[in-house]
N, C-alpha and C positions, 0 to 999 in steps of 0.2 A: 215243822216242815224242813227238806233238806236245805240246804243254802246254795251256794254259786259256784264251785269249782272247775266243774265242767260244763265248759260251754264251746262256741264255736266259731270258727271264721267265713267256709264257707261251708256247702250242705254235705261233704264230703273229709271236711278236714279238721277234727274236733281238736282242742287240747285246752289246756288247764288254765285257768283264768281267777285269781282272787276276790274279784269285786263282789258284787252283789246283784242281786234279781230285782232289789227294788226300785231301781233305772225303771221297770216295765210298770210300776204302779205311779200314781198321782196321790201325795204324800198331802195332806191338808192338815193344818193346826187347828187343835180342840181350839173349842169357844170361840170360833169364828165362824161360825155356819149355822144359818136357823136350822130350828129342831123340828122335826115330825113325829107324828102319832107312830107307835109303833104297836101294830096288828098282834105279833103274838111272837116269843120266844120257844125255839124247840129244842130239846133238850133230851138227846142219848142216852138216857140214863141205866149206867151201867153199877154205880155207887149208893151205899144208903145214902148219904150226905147230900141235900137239897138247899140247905142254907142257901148259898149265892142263888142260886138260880131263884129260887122266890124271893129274895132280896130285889136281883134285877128285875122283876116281872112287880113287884111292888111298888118300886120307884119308878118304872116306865107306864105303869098301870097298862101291861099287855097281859095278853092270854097265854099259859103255858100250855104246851104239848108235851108231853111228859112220856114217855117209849124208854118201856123199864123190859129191862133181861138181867142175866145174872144175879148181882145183889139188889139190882135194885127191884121193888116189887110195886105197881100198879097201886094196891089198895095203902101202903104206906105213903105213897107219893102225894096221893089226893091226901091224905090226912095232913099229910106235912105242908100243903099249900094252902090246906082250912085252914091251920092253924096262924098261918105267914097272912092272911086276910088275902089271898092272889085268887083271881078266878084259874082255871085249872081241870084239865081233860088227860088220862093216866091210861095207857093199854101196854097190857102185857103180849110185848109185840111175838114174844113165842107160840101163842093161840092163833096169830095171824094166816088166816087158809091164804093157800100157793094160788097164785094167780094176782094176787092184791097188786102188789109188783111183780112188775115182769120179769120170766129168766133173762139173762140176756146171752150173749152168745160171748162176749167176755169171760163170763164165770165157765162155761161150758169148757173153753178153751184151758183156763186155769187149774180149772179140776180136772181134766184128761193128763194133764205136765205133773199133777200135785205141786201146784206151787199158789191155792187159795190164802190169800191172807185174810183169817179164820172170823176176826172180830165184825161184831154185826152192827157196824157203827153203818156202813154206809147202807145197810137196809133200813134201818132206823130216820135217817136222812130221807133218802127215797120217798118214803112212807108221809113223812114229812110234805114234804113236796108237795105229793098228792093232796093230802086233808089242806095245806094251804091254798092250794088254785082251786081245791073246790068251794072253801070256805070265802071264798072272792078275798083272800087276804092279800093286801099287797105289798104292806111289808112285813118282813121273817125277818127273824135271829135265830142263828142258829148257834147256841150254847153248849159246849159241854160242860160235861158236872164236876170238873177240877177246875176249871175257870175261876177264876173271882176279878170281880171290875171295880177297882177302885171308882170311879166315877161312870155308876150307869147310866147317865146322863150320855155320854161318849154312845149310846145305841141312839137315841134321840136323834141326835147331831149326827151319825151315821146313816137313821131315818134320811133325814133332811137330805142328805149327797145324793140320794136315789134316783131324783129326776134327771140326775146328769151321768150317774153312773151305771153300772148293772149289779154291781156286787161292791161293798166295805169292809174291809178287815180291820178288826181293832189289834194293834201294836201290841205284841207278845211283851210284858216287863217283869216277865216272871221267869223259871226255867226254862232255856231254848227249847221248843216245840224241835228239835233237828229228828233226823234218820241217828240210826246208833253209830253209823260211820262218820258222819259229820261230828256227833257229841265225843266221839275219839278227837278227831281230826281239832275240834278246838280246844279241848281238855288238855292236850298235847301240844299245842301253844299252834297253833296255827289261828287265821282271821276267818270270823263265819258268821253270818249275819243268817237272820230269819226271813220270812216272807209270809205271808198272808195265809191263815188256817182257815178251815170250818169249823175249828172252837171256839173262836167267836167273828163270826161273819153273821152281815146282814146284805139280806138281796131284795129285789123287788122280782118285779111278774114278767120280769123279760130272761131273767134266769130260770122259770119252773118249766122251761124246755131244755134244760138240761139234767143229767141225772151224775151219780154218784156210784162209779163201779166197783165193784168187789176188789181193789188192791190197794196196797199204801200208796198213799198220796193222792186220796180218790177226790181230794178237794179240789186240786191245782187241773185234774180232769174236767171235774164239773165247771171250773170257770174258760173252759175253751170253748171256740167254737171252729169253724171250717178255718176262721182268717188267722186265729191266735188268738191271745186273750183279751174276754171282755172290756170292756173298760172298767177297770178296778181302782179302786182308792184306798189307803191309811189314815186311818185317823186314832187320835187317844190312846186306850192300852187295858190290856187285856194282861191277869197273872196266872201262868199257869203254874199249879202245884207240881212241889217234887216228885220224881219217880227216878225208880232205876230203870236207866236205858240200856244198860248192861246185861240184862237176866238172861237167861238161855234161852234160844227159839228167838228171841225176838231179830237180831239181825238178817238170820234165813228168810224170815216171813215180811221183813219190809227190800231186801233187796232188788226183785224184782221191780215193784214199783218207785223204789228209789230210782233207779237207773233208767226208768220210761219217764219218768218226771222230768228229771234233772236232762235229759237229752234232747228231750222239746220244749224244754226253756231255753235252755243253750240254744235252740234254734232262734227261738222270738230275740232273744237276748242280742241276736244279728241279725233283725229285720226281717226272718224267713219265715216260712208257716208249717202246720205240722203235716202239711203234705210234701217238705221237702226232708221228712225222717224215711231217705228209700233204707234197702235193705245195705245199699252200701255204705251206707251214713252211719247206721247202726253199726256195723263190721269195725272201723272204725273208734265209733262213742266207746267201744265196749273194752277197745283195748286202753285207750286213755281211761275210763273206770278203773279197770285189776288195775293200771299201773298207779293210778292217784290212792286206791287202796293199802296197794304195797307203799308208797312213799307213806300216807300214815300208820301204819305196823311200822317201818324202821322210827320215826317221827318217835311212836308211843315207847319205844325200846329206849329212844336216846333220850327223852325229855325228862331231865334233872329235879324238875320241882315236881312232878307227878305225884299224888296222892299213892304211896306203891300199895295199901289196901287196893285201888283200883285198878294198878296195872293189869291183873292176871286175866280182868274180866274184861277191859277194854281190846287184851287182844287177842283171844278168844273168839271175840263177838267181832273183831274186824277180820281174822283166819274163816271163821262161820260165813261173812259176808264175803268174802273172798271165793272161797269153797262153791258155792252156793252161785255166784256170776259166770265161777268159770264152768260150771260142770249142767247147769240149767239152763242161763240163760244165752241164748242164741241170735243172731241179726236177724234169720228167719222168724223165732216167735217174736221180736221186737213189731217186726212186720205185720205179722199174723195180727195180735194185736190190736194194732191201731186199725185193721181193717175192721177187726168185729167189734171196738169202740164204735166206729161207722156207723155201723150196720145196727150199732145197738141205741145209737141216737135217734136214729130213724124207730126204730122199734119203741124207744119210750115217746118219744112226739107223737105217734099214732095210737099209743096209751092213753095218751093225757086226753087225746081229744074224741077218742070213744068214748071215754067219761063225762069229759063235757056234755057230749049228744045228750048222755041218759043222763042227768043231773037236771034236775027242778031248781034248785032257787041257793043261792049263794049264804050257806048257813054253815057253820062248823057240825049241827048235829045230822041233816040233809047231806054232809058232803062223809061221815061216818058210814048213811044208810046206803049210800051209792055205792061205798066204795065195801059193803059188807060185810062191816066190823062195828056195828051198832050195839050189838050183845058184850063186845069186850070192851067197850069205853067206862070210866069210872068216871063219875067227876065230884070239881069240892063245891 
């Protein structure tokens, strides 16, 4: 996730700030909190590699959800959770008929601009969602498949916060989860702290009215609501595997939702809500972005101990990220935006609770047959 740069004073006057976002969360120490049952871990899977994820679902004896695309595949997945002794439900979420989730009027917006950011993690989530409140599940983990938890106990004791909070993040102790401009910006000796992901977050049933839109940063979305963010909490810690953040395409396709993240945190971040992102605000946010960009490009130019294999691609990827803010993104679509976020909250809450209507009885394979993907489920 991006970290704290930009934030803000008043709802019109943004500039640059070094601290941290995790002011906004309630920071609890492992092994101090009773533990809960945990419902079921769901799990993106985009990777053959399922180790951790049946590990944690082993040691917390929950149910995995397993939503395979790309490499990952359905009938592998359930084999690999037979064989880890985990109960375990596997659908090859590219069979999934259009309607299951809703369009929503974000994505509409996004693909008119071409500026979709492409990966189908947050349908995956979504999807999720669903099979959990129909399944009467009330607590979720939601996992992804480069995670590994040193101590999956830390879901338990995540379980446990639930009555007091809406959402828990387990503490990144692995490669920063950042945007590729942030993985510049501290690679290049600047200070950048993380903040609470969906690779490994736990929620209960007061979050499955929110949903998970089609852009980077579709997490730090799901956890808002009209006033700001949920009550969220840190606990333990979560490792996330190496990647190059550097590769080509990737900065273009997370800038947009970098820049709508880090602008309505920067609001919370001073007290204000995300109805005070007008379009003036945005005009503004947008010019303190390019310029904190260009200060990390000269940053990346001058920084003496840099890796120089990495120079070429960190600025590259921050010129892409650059390119990319000033030539697409606009305070109008800032705007546009968060109105059909609105509009599309509205639109999944009136989802979820159509299904409810026609739902019979609180089962994970009943909430399958509701939801019309009974013939694609696999299980172990």
């Amino acid at each position: 996730m991006a970290g704290d740069e930009l934030t803000v004073t008043t709802a019109g006057s943004p500039r640059e700030d070094r601290g941290t976002r995790r002011r906004l969360l309630a920071e609890v120490e492992a092994g101090t909190v009773p533990e809960a049952d945990l419902d079921a871990i769901v799990v993106p899977n985009g990777r053959s590699d399922l180790v951790h994820a049946c590990a944690a679902a082993r040691e917390t004896d929950a149910t995995l959800l397993l939503l395979c695309s790309h490499n990952g595949d359905a009938a592998k997945a359930v084999r690999a959770a037979t064989e880890a002794g985990v109960r375990a439900f596997a659908i090859d979420t590219g069979h999934v008929p259009a309607g299951v989730v809703p369009e929503f009027a974000t994505t509409r917006l996004l693909a008119a601009q071409d500026l979709l950011h492409h990966p189908d993690t947050s349908f995956k989530r979504n999807l999720g969602l669903l099979v959990a409140d129909l399944s009467g599940w009330a607590r979720v983990a939601f996992l992804d498949d480069d995670i590994r938890l040193p101590r999956p106990a830390d879901l338990r004791e995540a379980a446990g916060l639930l009555d007091r909070y809406a959402a828990v993040g387990l503490a990144n102790a692995g490669m920063p989860d950042n945007s590729v401009v942030y993985h510049a910006y501290r690679e290049s000796g600047g200070q950048q702290d993380t903040f609470v992901g969906g690779g490994a977050l736990v929620v209960g049933r007061r979050c499955f009215s929110s949903f998970f839109p089609d852009v980077y940063n579709e997490d730090w979305f799901f956890l808002l609501d009209d006033a700001g963010l949920r009550p969220t909490a840190l606990i333990g810690s979560a490792h996330q595997s190496v990647y190059d953040p550097y590769e080509p395409g990737r900065a273009e396709s997370e800038e947009l939702g970098d820049t709508l993240a880090e602008g309505l945190y920067g609001l919370l971040d001073r007290g204000l809500r995300p109805a005070d992102a007008t379009e003036e605000y945005w005009a503004g946010f947008l010019e303190s972005r390019r310029e904190f960009i260009r200060t990390a490009l000269r940053q990346v130019h001058a920084a003496a101990r840099l890796d120089l294999a990495k120079r070429p691609g960190m600025i590259e990827s921050l010129r892409s990220a650059l390119r990319r803010n000033e030539e697409k993104v606009t305070a109008a679509l800032c705007t546009r935006f968060l109105q059909a976020w609105h509009t599309d909250r509205a639109t999944w809450q009136a989802h979820v609770a159509e299904l409810r209507e026609r739902h019979a009885d609180r089962d994970a394979d009943e909430a399958f047959h509701t939801l019309g993907i009974d013939r694609l489920v696999r299980r172990s």
